[in-house]
Every structure is written in C-alpha cells, then in structure tokens.
C-alpha positions in Angstrom: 106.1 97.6 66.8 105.5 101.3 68.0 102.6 100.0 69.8 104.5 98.2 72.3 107.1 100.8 72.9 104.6 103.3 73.5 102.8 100.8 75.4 106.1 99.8 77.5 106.5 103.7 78.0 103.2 103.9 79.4 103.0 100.8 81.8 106.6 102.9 83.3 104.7 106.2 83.7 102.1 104.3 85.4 104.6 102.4 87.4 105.8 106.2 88.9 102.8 106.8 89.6 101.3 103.6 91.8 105.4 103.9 93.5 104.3 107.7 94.1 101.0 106.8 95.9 102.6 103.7 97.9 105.3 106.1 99.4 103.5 108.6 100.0 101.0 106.0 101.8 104.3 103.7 102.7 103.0 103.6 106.5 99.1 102.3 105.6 100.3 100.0 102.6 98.2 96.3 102.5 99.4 93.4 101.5 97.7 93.9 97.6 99.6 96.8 97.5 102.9 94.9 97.3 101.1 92.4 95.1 100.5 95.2 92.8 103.6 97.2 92.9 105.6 93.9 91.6 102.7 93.2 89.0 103.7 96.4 87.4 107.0 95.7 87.4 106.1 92.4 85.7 104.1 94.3 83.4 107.0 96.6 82.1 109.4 93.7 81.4 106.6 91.6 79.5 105.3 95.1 77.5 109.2 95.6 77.1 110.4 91.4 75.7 107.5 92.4 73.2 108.5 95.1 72.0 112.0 93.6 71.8 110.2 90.2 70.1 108.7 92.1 67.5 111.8 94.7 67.0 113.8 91.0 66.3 111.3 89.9 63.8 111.1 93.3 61.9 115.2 93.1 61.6 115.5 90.0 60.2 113.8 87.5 57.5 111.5 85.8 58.8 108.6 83.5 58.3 105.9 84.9 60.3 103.7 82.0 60.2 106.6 79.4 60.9 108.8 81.8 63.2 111.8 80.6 61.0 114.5 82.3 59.1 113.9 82.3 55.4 117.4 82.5 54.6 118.3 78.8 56.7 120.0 80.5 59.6 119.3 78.5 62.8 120.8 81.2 64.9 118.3 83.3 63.7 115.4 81.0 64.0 116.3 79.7 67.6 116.6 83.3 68.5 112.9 84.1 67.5 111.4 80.5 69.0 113.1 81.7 72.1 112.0 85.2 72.6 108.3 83.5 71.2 108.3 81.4 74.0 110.0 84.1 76.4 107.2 86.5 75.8 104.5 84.0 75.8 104.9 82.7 79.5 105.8 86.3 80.5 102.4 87.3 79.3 100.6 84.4 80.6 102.2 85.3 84.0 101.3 88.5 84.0 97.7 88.1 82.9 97.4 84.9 85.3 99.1 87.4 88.5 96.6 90.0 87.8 93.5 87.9 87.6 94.3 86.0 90.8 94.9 89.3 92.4 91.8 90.5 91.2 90.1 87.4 92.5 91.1 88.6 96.0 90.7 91.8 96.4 87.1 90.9 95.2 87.2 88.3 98.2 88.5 91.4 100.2 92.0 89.7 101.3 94.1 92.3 103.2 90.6 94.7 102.7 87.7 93.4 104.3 89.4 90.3 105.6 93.4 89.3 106.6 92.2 85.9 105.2 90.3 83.9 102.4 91.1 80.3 104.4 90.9 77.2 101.6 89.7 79.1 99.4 92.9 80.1 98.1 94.1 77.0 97.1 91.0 76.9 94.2 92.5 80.4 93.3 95.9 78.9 93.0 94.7 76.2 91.0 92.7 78.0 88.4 95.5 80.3 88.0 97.7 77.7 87.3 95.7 76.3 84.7 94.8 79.5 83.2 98.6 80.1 82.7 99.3 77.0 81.1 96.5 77.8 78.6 97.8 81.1 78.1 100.7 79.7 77.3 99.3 77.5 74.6 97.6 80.0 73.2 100.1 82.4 73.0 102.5 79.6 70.8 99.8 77.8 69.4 97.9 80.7 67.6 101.0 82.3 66.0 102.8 78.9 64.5 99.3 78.4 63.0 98.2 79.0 59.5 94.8 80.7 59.3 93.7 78.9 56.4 94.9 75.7 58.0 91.0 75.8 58.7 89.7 78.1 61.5 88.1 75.9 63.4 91.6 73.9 65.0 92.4 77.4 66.3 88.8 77.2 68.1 91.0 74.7 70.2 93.8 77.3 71.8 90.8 80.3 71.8 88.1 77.8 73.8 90.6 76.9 77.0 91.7 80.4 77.2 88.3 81.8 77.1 86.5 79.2 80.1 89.3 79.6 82.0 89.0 84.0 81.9 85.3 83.5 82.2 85.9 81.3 85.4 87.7 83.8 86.9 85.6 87.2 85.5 82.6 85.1 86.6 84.0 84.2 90.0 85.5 87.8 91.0 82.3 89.3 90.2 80.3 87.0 92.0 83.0 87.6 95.1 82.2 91.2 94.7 78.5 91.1 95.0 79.4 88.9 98.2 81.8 91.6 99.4 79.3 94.1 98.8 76.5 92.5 100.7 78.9 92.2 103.4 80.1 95.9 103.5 76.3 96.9 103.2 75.3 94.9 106.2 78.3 96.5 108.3 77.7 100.2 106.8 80.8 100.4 105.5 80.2 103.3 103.2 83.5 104.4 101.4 84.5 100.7 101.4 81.1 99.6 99.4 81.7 102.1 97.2 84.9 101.4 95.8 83.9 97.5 95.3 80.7 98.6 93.5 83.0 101.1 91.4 85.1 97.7 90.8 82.5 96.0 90.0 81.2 98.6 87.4 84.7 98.6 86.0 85.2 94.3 86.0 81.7 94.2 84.0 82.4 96.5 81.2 85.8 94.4 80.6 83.7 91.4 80.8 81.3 92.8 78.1 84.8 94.0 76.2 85.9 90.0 76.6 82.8 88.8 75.3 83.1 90.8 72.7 86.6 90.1 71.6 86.1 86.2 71.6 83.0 86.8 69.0 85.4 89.0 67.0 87.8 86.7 67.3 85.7 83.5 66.3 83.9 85.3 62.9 87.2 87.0 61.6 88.8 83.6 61.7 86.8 81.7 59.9 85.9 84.9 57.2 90.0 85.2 56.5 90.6 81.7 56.2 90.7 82.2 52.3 93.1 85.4 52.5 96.6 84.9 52.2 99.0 85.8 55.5 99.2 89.7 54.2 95.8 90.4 53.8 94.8 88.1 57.0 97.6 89.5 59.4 96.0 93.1 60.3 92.8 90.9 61.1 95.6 88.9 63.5 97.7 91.6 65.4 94.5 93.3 65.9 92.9 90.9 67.7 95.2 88.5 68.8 97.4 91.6 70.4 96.0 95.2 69.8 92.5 94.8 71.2 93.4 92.7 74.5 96.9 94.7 75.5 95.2 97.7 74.9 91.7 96.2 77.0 94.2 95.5 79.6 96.1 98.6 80.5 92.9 100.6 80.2 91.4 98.5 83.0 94.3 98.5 85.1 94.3 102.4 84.5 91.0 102.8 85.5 92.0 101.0 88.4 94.8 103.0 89.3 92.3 105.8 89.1 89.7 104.7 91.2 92.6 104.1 93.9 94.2 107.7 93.0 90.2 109.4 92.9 90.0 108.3 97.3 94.3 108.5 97.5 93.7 109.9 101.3 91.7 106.8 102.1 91.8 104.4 99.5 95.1 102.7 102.0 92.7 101.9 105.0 93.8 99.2 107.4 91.6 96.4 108.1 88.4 97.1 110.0 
C-alpha cells in the first residue's frame, strides 16, 4: 500500500514540475503539451484510486482472490468490486492516453508536422482496443485463482501484450521515419531528441519483453502455492514491476524535455 502512496506523491511532484516548464514556456506550448499536462493529472488520480483501492482492502476482510467480504457484508463487497473496476478502467485509460500520445509525437504531430491525416483514425482504434483489453486484464487477472491452471490466465496476458507490442512496435517504427525525415532536412536538435526517444522507447520495450516472460514462467511455477506464498510473485509483477517501468519512462521523458528546457518548446518548422 506504501508503494502507491509514495508513488501518488511522486506522479504530484512531477506534476509541479511539467506545470513549472509549461508556464514558464506558456507562450511556445504545442498541442502535446496540453496532451501531457492532463495525462499527468490523469496519472495522479489513477496512482491516487489505487492507493485508496488497496487502503480499502487492507481495512476490511476480504477475499483477495474473490474481492468479497468474508464476513457476508454486501456493502463491503460492492464497495471493493467497484473501486476494482474504478481503478481498472482508470489505469487502462491512462496507459491507453499515454501510448497513443506516444504514437504521435513519434509521428511528430504538433513537432515535425500540424497533422498525421487518416492515420489517426488507426491510432484511435488501436487505442480503443488496447483499453478494453486493459480493462480485462486488469479484472480478469485478480478474480482469478492462480492454481485455477496458469495457462487460462495466458488468455488476459496474450491480448494485452499484442496490443502494447503493436503500438511499441509502431511508435518506433514512426520514429525511425521521423528521424529519416529530420536527417534529410538537417534538423539537428530536433533529430536528436527523437533518437534520444527512441533510445528511451527501446529499453522499455526490452523491459516489456521481459516482464511478459516473467510473467508467463512465475505463473505456471506458483500454480501449486497457495494464495500467500503465490501473492508476492502477483503484486510484483502484475503491479510493482509495470507502475514502477512506467513512471521511470515518463521521468526520463520529463528529463530529456527538462535537459533542452530553452528549446525543447519549438514551434513548427
């Protein structure tokens, strides 16, 4: 539980800081600027409904596997289905946002380029399906038993994991594209903040990879352990690994932006 509180905390101290650069910048601000600014704020209340989630479990008696009060009170058991449900499409939201994003800066929307034409519509599709299997995921993998058989949770982790490669696959391949682009015009300082992207998008892409092989061999080792000795395996990698993966991308982000502050705001060329 004091993972997502000190989590929360430090998705708000971040939040100061991108609202520090955009007014200080507030006459050059892009269009992905104000994408980002209410991402962050997304990111706070989601960080912050967990935290509250988990402070609601840890209060009362509950069923972990079942979400379901073991002393029969409905009120109690609706209340933890709800704030399940709550934090699960607030998470898929967020993580869907920040991908599409992602997707087109890497296209260089509001960068490079004012527009990405029809190609938008394909973004706004795969992120709409990658929500509603983050969503799935998100319910499905906790009201799950482990030993239930490991390889019917294969079936929330497989949807989740074509739908992030599609889009880890795709941005990067829009970067190389943007790249190219900014190479042929001698755009220095712009090239070198995509390639710095880039560099950044691949090592959570080799993170990914490695978190969906984890993932797949823990399951089906703890299938025999019983919920105590199989939940540290859980929270680590169902919650630990990718919120932590997550904010130390974004940060890095943040950083890249903060590392060329007195140009990183450039209007369209």
């Amino acid at each position: 539980m004091q993972f997502y509180f000190a989590l929360t905390c430090a998705y708000i101290l971040l939040g100061a800081y991108w609202g520090y650069l955009c007014v200080k910048h507030r006459d050059d601000l892009l269009m992905v600027q104000y994408f980002i600014s209410g991402l962050l704020g997304l990111m706070v209340v989601s960080t912050a409904a967990t935290w509250g989630y988990q402070r609601f479990l840890n209060t009362h008696i509950i069923d972990f596997w079942s979400i379901s009060s073991l002393e029969g009170k409905s009120s109690v058991t609706g209340t933890a289905r709800f704030l399940l449900v709550l934090t699960s499409v607030l998470d898929a939201t967020k993580t869907s946002a920040s991908l599409a994003i992602l997707l087109c800066v890497s296209m260089g929307l509001s960068v490079v380029r004012p527009s990405i034409g029809p190609v938008m519509r394909r973004v706004q599709i795969l992120t709409g399906i990658h929500f509603v299997c983050g969503v799935l995921y998100s319910v499905g993998i906790v009201l799950i038993l482990i030993d239930s058989g490991g390889a019917f949770i294969f079936l929330f982790i497989f949807p989740l994991a074509f739908t992030l490669s599609t889009f880890m696959m795709w941005t990067l391949h829009a970067l190389n594209g943007t790249i190219e682009h900014l190479t042929a015009r001698k755009q220095t300082f712009k090239k070198n903040m995509f390639t710095k992207l880039y560099r950044i998008l691949l090592g959570a892409v080799v993170a990914i990879g490695i978190f969906f092989v984890m993932s797949s061999v823990a399951f089906a080792r703890v299938g025999g352990e019983s919920a105590a000795e199989a939940w540290p395996y859980r929270w680590l990698l169902m919650d630990g690994w990718l919120g932590s993966l997550y904010f130390v991308v974004f940060s890095a982000i943040a950083a890249l932006i903060d590392k060329e502050k007195e140009q990183s705001f450039l209007p369209l060329e």
